[in-house]
C-alpha positions as CSV (number, residue, x, y, z in Angstrom):
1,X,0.0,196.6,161.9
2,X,-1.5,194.6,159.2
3,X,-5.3,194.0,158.1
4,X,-5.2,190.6,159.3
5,X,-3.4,191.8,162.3
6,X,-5.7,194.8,163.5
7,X,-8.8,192.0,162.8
8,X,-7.8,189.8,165.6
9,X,-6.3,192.0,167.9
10,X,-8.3,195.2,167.8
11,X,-11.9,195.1,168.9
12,X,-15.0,194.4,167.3
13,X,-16.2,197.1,164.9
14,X,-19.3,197.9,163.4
15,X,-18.0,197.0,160.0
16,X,-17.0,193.7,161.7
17,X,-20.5,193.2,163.2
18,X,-22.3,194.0,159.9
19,X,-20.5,191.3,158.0
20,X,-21.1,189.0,161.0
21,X,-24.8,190.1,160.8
22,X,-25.3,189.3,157.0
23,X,-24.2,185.8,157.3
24,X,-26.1,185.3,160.4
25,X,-29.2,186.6,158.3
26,X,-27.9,183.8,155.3
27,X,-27.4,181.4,157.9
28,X,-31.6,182.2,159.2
29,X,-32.5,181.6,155.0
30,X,-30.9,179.0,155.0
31,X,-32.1,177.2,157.8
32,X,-35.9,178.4,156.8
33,X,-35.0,177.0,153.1
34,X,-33.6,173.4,154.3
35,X,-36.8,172.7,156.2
36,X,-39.7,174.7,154.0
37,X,-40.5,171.1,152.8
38,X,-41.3,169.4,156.0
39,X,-43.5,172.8,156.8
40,X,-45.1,172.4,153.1
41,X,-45.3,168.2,153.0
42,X,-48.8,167.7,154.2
43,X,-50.4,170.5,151.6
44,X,-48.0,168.7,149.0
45,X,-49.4,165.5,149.9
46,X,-53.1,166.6,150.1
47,X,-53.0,168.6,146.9
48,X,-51.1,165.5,144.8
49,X,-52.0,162.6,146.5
50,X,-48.7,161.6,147.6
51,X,-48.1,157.9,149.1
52,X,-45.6,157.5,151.8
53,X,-42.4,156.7,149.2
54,X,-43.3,160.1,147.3
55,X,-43.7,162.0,150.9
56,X,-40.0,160.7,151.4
57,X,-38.9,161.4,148.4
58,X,-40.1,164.9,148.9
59,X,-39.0,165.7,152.1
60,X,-35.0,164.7,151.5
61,X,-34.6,165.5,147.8
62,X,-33.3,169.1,148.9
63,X,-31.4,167.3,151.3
64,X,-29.2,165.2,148.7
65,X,-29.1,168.1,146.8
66,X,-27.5,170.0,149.5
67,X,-24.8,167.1,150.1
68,X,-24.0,166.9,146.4
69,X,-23.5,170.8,146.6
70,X,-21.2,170.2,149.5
71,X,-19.1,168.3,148.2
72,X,-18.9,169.4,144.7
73,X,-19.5,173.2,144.9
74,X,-17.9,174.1,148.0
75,X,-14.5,173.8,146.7
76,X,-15.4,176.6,144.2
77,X,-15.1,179.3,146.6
78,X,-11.3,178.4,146.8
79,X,-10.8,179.1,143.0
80,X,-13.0,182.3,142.8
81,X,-13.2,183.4,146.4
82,X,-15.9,183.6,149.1
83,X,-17.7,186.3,147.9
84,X,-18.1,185.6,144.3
85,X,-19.0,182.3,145.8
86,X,-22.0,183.3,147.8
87,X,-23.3,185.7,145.4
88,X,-23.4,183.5,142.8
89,X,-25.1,180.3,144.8
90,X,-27.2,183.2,146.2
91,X,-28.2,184.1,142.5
92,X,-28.8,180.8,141.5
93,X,-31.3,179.9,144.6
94,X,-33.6,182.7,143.9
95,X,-34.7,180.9,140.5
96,X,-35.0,177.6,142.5
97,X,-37.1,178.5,144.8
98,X,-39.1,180.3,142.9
99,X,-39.6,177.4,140.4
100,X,-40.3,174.9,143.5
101,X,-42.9,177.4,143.9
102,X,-44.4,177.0,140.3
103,X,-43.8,173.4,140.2
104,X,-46.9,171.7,138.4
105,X,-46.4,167.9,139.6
106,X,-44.8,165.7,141.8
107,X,-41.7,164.9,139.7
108,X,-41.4,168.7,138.6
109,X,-40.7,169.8,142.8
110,X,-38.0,167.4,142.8
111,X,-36.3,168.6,139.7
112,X,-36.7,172.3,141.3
113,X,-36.2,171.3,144.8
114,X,-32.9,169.4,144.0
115,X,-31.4,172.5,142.0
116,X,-32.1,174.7,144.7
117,X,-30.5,172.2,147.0
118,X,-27.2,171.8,145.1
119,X,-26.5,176.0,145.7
120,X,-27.8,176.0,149.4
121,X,-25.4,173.0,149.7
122,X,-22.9,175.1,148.7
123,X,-23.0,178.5,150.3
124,X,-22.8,177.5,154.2
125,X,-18.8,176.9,153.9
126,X,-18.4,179.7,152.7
127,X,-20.5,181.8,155.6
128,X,-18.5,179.6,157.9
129,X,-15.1,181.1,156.8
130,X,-15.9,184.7,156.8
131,X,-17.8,184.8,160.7
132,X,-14.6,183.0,161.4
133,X,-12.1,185.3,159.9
134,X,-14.0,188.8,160.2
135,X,-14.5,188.0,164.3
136,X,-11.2,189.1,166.7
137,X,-9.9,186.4,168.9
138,X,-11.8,188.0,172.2
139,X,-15.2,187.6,170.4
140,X,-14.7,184.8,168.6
141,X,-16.8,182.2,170.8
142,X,-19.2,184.5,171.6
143,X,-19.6,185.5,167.8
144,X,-19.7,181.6,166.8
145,X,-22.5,181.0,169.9
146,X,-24.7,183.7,168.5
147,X,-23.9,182.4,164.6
148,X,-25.2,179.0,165.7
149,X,-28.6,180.1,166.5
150,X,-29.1,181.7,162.5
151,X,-29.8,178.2,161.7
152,X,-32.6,177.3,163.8
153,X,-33.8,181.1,164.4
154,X,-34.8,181.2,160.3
155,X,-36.5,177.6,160.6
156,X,-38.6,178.6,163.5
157,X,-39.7,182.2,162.2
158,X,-40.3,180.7,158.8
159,X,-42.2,178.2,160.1
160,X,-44.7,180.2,162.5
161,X,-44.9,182.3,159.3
162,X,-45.8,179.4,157.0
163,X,-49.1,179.2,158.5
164,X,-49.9,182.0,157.6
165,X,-48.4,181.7,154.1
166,X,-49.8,178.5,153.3
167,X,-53.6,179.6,154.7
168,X,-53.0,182.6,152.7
169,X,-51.3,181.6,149.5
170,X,-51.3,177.9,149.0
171,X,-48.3,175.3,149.5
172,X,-46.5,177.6,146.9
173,X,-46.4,180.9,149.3
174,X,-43.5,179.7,151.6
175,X,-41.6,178.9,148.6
176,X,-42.3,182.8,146.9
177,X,-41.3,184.3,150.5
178,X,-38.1,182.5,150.3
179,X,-36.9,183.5,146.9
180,X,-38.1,187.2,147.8
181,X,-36.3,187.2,151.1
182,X,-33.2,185.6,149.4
183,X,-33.2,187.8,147.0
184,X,-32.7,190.9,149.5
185,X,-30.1,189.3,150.9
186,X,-28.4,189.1,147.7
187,X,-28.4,193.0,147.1
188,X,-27.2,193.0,150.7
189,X,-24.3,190.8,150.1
190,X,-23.3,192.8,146.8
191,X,-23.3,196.1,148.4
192,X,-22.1,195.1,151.3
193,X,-20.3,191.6,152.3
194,X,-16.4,192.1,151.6
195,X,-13.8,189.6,150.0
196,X,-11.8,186.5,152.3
197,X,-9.0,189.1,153.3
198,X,-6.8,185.5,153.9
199,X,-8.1,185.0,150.2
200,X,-7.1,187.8,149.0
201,X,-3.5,187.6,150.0
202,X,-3.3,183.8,149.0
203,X,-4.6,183.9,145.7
204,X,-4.1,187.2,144.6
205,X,-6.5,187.8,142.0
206,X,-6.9,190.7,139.6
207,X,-7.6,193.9,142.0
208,X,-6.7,192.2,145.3
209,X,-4.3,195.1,146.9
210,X,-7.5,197.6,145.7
211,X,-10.2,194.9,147.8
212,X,-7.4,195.0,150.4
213,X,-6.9,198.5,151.1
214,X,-10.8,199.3,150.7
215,X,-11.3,196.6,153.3
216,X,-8.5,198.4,155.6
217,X,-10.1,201.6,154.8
218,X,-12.9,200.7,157.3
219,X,-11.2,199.0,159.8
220,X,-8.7,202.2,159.8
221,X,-5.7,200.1,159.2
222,X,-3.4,202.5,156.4
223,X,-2.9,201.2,153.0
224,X,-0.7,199.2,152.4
225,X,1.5,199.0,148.9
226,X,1.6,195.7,148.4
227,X,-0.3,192.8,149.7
228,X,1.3,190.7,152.6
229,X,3.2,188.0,151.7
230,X,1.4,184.2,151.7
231,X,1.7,182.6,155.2
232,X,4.0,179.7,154.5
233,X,2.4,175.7,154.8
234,X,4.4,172.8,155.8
235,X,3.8,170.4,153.2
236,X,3.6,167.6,155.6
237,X,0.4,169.2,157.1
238,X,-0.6,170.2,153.9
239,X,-0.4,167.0,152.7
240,X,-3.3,164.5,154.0
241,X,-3.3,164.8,157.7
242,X,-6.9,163.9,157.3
243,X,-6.3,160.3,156.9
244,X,-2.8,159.4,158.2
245,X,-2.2,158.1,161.6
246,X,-4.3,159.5,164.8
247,X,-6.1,161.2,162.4
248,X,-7.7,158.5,160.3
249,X,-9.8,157.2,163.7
250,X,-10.5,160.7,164.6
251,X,-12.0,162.0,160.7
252,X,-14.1,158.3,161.1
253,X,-15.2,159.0,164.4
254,X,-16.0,162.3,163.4
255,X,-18.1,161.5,160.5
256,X,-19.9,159.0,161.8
257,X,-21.0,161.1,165.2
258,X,-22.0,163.7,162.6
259,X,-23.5,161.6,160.3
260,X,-25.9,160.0,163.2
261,X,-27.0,163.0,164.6
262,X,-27.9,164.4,160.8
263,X,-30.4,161.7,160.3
264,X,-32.1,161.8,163.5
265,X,-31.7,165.7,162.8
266,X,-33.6,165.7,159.3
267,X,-35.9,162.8,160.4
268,X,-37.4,165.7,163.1
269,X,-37.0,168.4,161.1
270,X,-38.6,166.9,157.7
271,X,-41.6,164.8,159.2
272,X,-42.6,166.0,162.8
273,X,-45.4,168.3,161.4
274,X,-46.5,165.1,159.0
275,X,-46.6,162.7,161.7
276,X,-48.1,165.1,164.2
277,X,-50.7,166.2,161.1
278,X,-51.8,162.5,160.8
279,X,-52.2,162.1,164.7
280,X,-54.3,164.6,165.7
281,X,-55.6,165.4,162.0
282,X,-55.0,169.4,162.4
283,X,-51.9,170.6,159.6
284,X,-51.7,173.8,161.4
285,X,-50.9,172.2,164.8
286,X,-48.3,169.8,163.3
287,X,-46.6,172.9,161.4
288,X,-46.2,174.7,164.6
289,X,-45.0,171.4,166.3
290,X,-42.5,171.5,163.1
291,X,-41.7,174.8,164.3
292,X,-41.3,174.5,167.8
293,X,-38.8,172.0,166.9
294,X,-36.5,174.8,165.5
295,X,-37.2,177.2,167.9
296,X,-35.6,174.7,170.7
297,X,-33.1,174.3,168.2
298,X,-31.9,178.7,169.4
299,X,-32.0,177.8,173.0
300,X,-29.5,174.5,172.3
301,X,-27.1,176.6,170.8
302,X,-27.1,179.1,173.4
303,X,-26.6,176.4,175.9
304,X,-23.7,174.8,174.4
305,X,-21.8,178.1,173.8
306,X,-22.4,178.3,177.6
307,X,-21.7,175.2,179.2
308,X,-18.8,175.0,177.0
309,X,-17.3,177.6,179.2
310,X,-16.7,175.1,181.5
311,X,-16.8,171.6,180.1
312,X,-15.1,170.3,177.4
313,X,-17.6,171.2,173.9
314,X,-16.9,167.4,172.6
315,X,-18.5,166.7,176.3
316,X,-21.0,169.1,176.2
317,X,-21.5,167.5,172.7
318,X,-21.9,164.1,173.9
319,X,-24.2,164.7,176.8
320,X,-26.9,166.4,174.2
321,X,-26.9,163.5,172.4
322,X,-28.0,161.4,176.1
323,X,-30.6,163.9,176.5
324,X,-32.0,164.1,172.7
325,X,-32.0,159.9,173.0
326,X,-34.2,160.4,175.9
327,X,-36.6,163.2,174.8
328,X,-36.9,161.3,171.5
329,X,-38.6,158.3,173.7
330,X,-40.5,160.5,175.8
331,X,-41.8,161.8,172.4
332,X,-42.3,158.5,171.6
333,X,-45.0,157.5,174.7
334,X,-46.5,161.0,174.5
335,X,-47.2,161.7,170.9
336,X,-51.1,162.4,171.4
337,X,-51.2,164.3,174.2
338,X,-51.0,168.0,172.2
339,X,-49.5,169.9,175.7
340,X,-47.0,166.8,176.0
341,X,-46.2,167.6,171.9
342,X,-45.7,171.1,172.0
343,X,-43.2,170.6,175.6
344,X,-41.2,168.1,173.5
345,X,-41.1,169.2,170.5
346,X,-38.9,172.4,171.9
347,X,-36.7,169.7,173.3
348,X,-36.4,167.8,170.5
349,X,-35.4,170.6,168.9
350,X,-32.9,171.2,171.6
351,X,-31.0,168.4,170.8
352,X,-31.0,168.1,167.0
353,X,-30.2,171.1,166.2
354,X,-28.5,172.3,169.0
355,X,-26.7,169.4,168.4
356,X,-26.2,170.5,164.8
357,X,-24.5,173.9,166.0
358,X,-22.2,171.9,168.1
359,X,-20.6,169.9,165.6
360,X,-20.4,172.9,163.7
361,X,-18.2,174.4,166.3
362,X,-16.3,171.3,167.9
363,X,-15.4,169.9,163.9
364,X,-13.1,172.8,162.4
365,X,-10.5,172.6,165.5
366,X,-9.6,168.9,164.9
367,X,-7.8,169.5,161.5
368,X,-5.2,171.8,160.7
369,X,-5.7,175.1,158.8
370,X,-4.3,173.7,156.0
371,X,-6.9,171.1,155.4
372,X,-9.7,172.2,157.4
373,X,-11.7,173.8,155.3
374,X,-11.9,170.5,152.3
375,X,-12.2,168.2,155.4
376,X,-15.3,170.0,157.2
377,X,-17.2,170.4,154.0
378,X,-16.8,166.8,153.1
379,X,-18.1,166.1,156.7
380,X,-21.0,168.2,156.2
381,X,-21.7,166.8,152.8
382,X,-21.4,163.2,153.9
383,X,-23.6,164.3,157.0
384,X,-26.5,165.7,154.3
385,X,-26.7,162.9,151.7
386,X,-27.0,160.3,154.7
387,X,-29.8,162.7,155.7
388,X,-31.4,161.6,152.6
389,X,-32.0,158.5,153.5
390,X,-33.4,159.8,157.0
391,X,-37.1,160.6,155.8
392,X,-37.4,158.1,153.2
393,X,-36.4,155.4,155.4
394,X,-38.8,156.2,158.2
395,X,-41.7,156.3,155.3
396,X,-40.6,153.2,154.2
397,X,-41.1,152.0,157.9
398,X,-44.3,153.4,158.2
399,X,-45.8,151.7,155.5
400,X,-44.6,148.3,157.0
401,X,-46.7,149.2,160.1
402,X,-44.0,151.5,162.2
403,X,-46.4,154.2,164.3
404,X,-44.9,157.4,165.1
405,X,-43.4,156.5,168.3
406,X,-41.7,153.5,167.3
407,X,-40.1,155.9,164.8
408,X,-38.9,158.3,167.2
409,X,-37.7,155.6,169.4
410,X,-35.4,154.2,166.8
411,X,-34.0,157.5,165.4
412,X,-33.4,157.9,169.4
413,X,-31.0,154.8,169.5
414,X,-29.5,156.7,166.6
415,X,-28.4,159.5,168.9
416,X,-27.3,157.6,170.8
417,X,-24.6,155.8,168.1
418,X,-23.8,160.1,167.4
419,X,-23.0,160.4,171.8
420,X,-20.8,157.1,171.9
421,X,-18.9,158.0,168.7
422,X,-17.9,161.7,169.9
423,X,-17.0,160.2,173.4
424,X,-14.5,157.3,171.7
425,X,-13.3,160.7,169.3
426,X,-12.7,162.5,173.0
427,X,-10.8,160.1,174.6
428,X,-8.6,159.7,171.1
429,X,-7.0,162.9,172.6
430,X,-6.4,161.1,176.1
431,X,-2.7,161.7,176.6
432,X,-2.1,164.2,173.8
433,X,-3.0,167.2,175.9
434,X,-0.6,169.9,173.9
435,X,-2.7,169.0,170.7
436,X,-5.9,169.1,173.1
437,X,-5.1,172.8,174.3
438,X,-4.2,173.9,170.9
439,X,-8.0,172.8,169.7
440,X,-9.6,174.7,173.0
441,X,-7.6,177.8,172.4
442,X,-8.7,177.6,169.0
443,X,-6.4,180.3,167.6
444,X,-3.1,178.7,167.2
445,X,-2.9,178.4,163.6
446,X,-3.0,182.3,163.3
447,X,-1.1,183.3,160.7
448,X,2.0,185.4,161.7
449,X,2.5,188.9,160.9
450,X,2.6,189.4,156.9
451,X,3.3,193.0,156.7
452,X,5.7,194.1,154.2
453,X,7.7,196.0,157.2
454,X,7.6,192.4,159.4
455,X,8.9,190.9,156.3
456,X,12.4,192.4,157.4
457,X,12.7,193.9,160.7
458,X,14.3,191.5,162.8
459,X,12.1,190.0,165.5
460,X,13.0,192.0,168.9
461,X,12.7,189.9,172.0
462,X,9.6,191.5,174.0
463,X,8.4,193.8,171.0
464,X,4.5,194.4,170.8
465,X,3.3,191.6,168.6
466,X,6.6,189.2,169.5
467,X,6.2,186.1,171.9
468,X,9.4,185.5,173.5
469,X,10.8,182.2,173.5
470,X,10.7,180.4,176.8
């Protein structure tokens, strides 16, 4: 049997769950990195006097940077693999963060806050590849549910914990925490998060059949003497199925669902604890509100994972944007009533970033293997430099006389733009039910056996390991 082989086939082992584990643990930093802003914003602003343009600006920089990394550094793990990839972007945050933390004006965060952005940007396609390829087919939705909740999980710890930070250590502590905690998780990745095995036999670099067998070494598949052979591409599928015929609709309708529900995501996530700060005039409340926000965000993953058991996820999907629309205007009435606030806020959460983890799950399936990975990081790059414009645009509103509650109520109508735009994607498939159960089984693109020893035995009808043609 071959590595790739024993990995889906075989259970779960505990080499399996430990990489599974790191990347949920750089999924939690990263999530606790994206939103340390909006839990640092109204120190920033009291410390530097910031007006509402420069509180945007502050709250979404990361953000762009993040897009820009995307799109541009993403593609990078392709040329020198996935963990080289993380390691390095991993390497590169720890300085950022720590200079955010440092930072000695207004335009000096940005600088910092961007840099650090670009390499967060980067990394998550990366995590998203190995969960994928390290989980067996049994496990794999189970392992996928409980990757989702990394995300919000990290933003809700971090931000109970910068409260403490903050009273403790400034603005600049939750910045120092981060680059320590990063850094931790960098000597964990070096020691312990293996190579892409599919990388490994695609683009064979220097010392591959050595990563291989170390790799098949814990899984307790024998070495093998050379590396399987490359799983051959059409190069019709290869070649653009991202824009050409049903596809085109579907990539627009997918952006577009995505892209709506990031900017009423990073419009929660970046100025709920401002705009709660400025209504009841208590920063510590409005951080926790902040945090309660991610913390519903665990529970919305969960949920989807679940009800996707029975519903279709691009459904499921849909409906959590109805119910985010109407929590955002229920928000909207009861935005000085602190009980009403910290009820809401965890439902808020529910939706945007639950929300958040199911795109993330209902996106790969809809392209082929062959150009999934380029056309979900452009997706999640578009999806981040629209979020830019979230936070500065509801600043700019505010200074022309928007209250909090007329924000939330437009970035609800938003939402509901993301719920009608993954329905119209759904029904694309009306009809087309073979490519439909190919996207809910999730595991036809599986690459056939590449051992050397398939590579010439003739297939036997009704062998172990040989589907039978009908």
């Amino acid at each position: 049997m071959s590595l790739t082989a024993a990995i889906r086939t075989n259970p779960m082992t505990g080499f399996q769950w430990g990489v599974v584990a790191i990347c949920i643990g750089l999924t939690m930093v990263d999530g606790y990195e994206i939103l340390i802003t909006a839990f640092t914003l109204p120190a920033l602003t009291q410390e530097w006097g910031l007006g509402g343009g420069q509180q945007g600006l502050v709250a979404s920089v990361g953000t762009l940077g993040m897009g820009i990394g995307a799109v541009l550094l993403s593609p990078l793990a392709d040329r020198i693999g996935r963990r080289r990839h993380i390691i390095a972007s991993l390497a590169l945050i720890v300085p950022g963060m720590v200079l955010s933390g440092l930072a000695w004006s207004f335009e000096s965060f940005l600088v910092f806050r961007f840099a650090s952005g670009l390499f967060l940007g980067g990394i998550v396609p990366s995590i998203n590849v190995l969960v994928a390829e390290y989980a067996n087919q049994r496990r794999r939705g189970a392992v996928m549910g409980v990757y989702g909740i990394g995300f919000p999980l990290g933003a809700a710890i971090g931000g109970f914990l910068s409260v403490e930070l903050i009273d403790a250590f400034t603005w600049r502590g939750p910045y120092f925490f981060a680059a320590l905690v990063t850094a931790a998780l960098l000597l964990v990745s070096v020691v312990k998060l293996p190579e892409s095995v599919a990388y490994l036999i695609e683009k064979r670099p220097a010392g591959a059949l050595d990563a291989y067998n170390r790799i098949a070494a814990k899984l307790d598949v024998p070495p093998a003497a050379q590396l399987p052979r490359p799983a051959a591409v059409d190069p019709a599928e290869r070649s653009g199925s991202v824009w050409h015929g049903i596809m085109l609709p579907r990539t627009l309708l997918l952006w577009l669902a995505y892209a709506t529900l990031t900017a009423a995501f990073y419009f929660a996530n970046s100025l709920t604890a401002k705009l709660v700060t400025e209504t009841t005039g208590d920063p510590d409340f409005g951080i926790r509100a902040q945090a309660l926000v991610a913390a519903g965000g665990v529970v919305g993953a969960l949920v989807f994972a679940y009800v996707s058991r029975w519903l279709h996820p691009r459904l499921v999907t849909a409906c959590i944007m109805a119910f985010g629309t109407v929590v955002f205007f229920a928000f909207a009435a009861f935005f000085d009533d602190r009980l009403m606030v910290i009820v809401l806020a965890v439902a808020i959460g529910f939706a945007v970033n639950g929300g958040l983890a199911a795109y993330y799950a209902i996106s790969p399936s809809i392209y082929s293997i062959a150009v999934r990975a380029s056309a979900v990081g452009l997706m999640m790059g578009l999806g981040r430099v629209v979020a830019f414009f979230a936070p500065n645009v509801a600043t700019f509103l505010q200074e022309r006389g928007f209250t909090a509650g007329d924000l939330y109520q437009l970035y609800g109508l938003v939402l509901v733009v993301s719920g009608l735009a993954v329905l119209a994607l759904h029904a694309t498939y009306r009809g087309d039910h073979r490519r439909d159960a190919m996207d809910e089984e999730g595991e036809r693109d599986v690459e056939p056996a590449t051992a050397p020893e398939a590579l010439t035995a003739p297939a036997v009808p009704g062998a172990p390991g040989v589907r039978s043609t009908p």
